[in-house]
N, C-alpha and C positions, 0 to 999 in steps of 0.2 A: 125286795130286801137288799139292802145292800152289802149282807156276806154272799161268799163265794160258798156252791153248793156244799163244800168241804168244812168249813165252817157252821153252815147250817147244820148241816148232821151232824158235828161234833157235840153243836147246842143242843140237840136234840138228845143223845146221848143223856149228857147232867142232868137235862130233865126227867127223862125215865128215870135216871137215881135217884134226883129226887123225891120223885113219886113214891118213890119207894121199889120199883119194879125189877126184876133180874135183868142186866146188861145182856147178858148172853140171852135170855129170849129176846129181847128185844132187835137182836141180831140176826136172829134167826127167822124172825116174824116180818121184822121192818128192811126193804131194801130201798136205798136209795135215791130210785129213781120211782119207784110207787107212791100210788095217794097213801095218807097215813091209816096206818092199821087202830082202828078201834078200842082194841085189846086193853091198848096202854091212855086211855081218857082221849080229850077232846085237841086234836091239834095244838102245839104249841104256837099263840100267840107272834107275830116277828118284835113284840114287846120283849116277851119273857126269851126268847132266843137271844137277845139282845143281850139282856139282865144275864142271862146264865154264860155267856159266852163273856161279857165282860167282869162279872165276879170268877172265875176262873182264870181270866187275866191278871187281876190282883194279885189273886192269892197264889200264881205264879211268881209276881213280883216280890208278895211281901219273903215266899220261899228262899228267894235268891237274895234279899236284905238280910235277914239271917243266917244264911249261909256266910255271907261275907263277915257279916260284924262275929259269929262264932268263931271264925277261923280268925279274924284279928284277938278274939278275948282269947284263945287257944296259944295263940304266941305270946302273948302280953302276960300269961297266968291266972287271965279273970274269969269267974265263974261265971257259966253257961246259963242263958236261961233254956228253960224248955222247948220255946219256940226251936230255938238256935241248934240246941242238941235234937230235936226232930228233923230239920232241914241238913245237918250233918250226917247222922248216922240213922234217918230213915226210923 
């Protein structure tokens, strides 16, 4: 694979949420230097590790695109969209 084992498990992570599954078991259950625990379905793919680690890079990016262009419409007086007013005030 070509993430760093740090990266794998973050993917891995997204995907337990996605699944649906609680973070905190999954923490508690899964360490990461063991084979994967069962609990939580069928190993994640180095596909879908991929997919989740790179859509969470996005939506990192579009976060910080928002940020900036809110904080420019905040000086200028122009209304907020939602995205924008989420990525400012959380």
């Amino acid at each position: 694979m070509a993430y760093n084992n740090d990266k794998k498990w973050y993917a891995q992570k997204l995907i337990i949420q996605e699944r649906g599954f609680d973070i905190s078991d999954f923490l508690d259950k899964q360490r990461k230097d063991e084979t994967w625990n069962t609990d939580f379905g069928t190993e994640p793919t180095d596909n879908e590790l991929k997919t989740a680690w790179e859509n969470q890079e996005t939506a990192n990016a579009l976060k910080e695109t928002n940020k900036a262009s809110g904080k420019a419409k905040l000086k200028s007086g122009e209304a907020l969209t939602d995205a924008e007013v989420e990525a400012l005030f959380g």
